[in-house]
Structure formats: structure tokens, C-alpha cells
N, C-alpha and C positions, 0 to 999 in steps of 0.2 A: 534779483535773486532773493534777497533778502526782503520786498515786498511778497513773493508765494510765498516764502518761509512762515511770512506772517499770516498770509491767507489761509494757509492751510491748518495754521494751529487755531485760529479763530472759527474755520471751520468741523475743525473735530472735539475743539470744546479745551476744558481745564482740563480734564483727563487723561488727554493725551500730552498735554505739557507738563504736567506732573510726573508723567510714568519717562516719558523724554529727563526730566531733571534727576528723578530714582535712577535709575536705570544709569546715566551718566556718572550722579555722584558715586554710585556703590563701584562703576569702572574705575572709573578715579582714585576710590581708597583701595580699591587693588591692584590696580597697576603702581602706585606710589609706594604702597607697604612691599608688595612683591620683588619693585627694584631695592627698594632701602635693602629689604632682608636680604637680596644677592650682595648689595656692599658691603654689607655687614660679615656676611659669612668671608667672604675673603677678606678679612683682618682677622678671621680668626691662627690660633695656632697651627691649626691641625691642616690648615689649608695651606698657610706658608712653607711648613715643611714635607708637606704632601711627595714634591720630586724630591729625587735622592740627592742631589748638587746642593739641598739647601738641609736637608736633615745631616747628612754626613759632615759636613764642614762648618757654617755659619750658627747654623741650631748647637751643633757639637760642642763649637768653641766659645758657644755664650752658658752652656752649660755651666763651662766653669768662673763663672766671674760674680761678682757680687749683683750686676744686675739680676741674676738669676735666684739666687741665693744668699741671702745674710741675715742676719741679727731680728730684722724687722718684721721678715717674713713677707717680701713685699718682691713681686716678681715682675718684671717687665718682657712682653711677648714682642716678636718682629714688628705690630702694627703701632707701639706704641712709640716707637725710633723712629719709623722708616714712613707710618701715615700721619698728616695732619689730622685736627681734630675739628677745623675750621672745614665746614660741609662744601664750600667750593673749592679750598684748595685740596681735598679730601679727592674731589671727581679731576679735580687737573693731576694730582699723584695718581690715582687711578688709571686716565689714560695713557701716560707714561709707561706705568708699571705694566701695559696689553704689549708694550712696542719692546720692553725688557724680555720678555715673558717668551715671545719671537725672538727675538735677536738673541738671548743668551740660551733659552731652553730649548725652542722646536726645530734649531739649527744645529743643538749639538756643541754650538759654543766651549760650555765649562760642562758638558755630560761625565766629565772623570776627575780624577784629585788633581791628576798634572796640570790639564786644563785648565781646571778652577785657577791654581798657584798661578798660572801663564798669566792671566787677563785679573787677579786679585789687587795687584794695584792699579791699573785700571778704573777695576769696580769703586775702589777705596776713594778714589779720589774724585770722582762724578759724587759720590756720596757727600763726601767732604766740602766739594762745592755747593751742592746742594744746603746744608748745613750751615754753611758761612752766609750764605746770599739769604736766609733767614732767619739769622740772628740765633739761631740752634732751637728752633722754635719747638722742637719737638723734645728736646731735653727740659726744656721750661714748664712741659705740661706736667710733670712733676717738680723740678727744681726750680725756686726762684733765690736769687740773689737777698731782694731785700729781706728771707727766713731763716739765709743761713746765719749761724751764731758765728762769725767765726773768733772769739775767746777760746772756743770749744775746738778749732781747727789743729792741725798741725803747727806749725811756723812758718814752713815752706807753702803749705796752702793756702793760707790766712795770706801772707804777701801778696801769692800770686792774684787771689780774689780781688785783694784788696786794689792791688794795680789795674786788674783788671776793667776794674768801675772807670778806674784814669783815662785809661786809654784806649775804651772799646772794646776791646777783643770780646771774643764770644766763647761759648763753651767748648767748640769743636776746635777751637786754636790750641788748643792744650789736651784735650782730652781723646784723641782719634783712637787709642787703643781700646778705649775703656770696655767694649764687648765684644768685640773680635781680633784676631791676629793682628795686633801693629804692625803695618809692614811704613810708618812715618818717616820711620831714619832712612828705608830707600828710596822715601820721594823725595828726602832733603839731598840725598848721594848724587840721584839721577839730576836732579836741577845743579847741584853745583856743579858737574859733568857737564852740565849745556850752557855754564855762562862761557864764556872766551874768554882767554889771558889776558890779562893786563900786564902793560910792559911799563915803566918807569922809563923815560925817556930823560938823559943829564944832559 
């Protein structure tokens, strides 16, 4: 196969293998730019909160919180939490998020406020896990540990930072409410609910 391949381009000359490598390469930089700009566009805002399950509730409730608004003037959209910035784990969030997208949206899932609340911790805590298992990788693309001052911290912040460095923990161990509805203390309720009794046996 690959010897006619050869015959054939030697017999129709440079011409045609030039126009074969144009012709390829200009495919090339449009299919590559064509798909980036489909990635791209869903991370935007306006995509995320496109259905009403994400404008009325999660868009709603980050409205109000300092990710959205503070001091700095400095705002944080759904894709800078919730996507990587690393281009492969970027396309493995991606195809996750086609399998969410089905299973919570085109089913009807969370279609209402009840709904939503139903499956909210749920959602919270695949999130959560998500979060942990890398190191809060997505709060880091803007916060780093070794930048913050913490002289300038609260007392209670400054500690827990400080221990933090100690013992691991990452940003999502402490932090789960910080842009939408805490619902943490019913995931601490619900687990203590499912250890079993201990009995002190004399």
C-alpha cells in the first residue's frame, strides 16, 4: 500500500504532494482550532448557566459570596472551580461533565428547586471528592499557600493554614461552603447516623 502511495506521488510529481501537505495542513489547523473553540466555549459563563437548574440555584447562590464580588474586583465563573486548566485533565472533566449533563439534565433529574435540594448533597460531595483526590487543584489556580501572608490573616485562619502545611489537608477540607450552599454539617449528621453503636462491654 504504501509502495503505490509512493508511486503514485512520484508519478504526478511535487505538485501534487505539496497540494496533498496544503491542503492537509490548513485541515489540520481547522479541525484543531474548530474543536479548541467548542472547548473553550463551554467554560464560558453564559453556557454554564444556559439551563435554568444551574442559573436559578448554583449561579444564584455564588452571586452572593465573595468569589463573585469583593474588594479586588476579581470574579470567579463556574469553569474556574469546577474545570481543570491542565489540557488533558481538561478533556477527561469534559467527558464526565457530557455523562452529568444526561444523567442530571436530559432526564429531568434536578429540572426543579425540590429536585435540585433532593440530589444537592449528592452533587456536593462527588464534587467534594472530586476536590480532595486532587489536592483542590482548581482552587490553587488562583490561591497558593506559599503567597498567603498569613501575619495579615485572622488568628483562627492563620492556625488552621498554618496546621494545615502539618498535616496535609487541602483546601476543600475546610472550605466546602465557600460558593454555594453548605449543606457539610449534613454530610457530618448523615455519617455519624451510619457508624454503629459502640457498647462498652465491663
Amino acid at each position: 500500500m504504501l509502495g503505490r502511495l509512493w508511486g503514485a506521488v512520484r508519478q504526478r510529481g511535487l505538485c501534487f504532494t505539496l497540494a496533498v501537505l496544503v491542503i492537509g495542513g490548513i485541515g489540520g489547523i481547522l479541525f484543531w482550532g474548530g474543536f479548541n473553540w467548542i472547548v473553550e466555549s463551554t467554560n464560558k459563563e453564559s453556557f454554564c448557566i444556559a439551563c435554568h437548574e444551574m442559573e436559578a440555584t448554583p449561579y444564584k447562590e455564588l452571586k452572593k459570596t465573595i468569589h463573585f464580588k469583593n474588594p479586588a474586583g476579581v470574579t470567579a465563573i463556574c469553569s474556574d472551580c469546577h474545570v481543570p486548566k491542565q489540557w488533558i485533565y481538561k478533556m477527561i472533566r469534559k467527558i464526565k461533565a457530557s455523562r452529568e449533563l444526561y444523567y442530571h439534565f436530559i432526564t429531568g433529574k434536578i429540572d426543579t428547586p425540590e429536585k435540585f435540594e433532593k440530589h444537592r448533597l449528592e452533587m456536593a460531595k462527588l464534587v467534594w471528592a472530586t476536590m480532595k483526590a486532587t489536592d483542590s487543584r482548581e482552587c490553587r489556580n488562583c490561591h497558593s499557600m506559599d503567597s498567603m501572608d498569613f501575619a495579615k490573616q485572622a488568628p483562627r485562619a492563620r492556625t488552621q493554614h498554618e496546621d494545615s502545611l502539618k498535616t496535609g489537608e487541602t483546601c476543600i477540607d475546610c472550605h466546602k461552603g465557600i460558593a454555594h450552599k453548605d449543606v457539610s454539617k449534613e454530610a457530618e449528621k448523615m455519617e455519624e447516623k451510619a457508624q454503629p453503636e459502640s457498647f462498652d462491654i465491663q
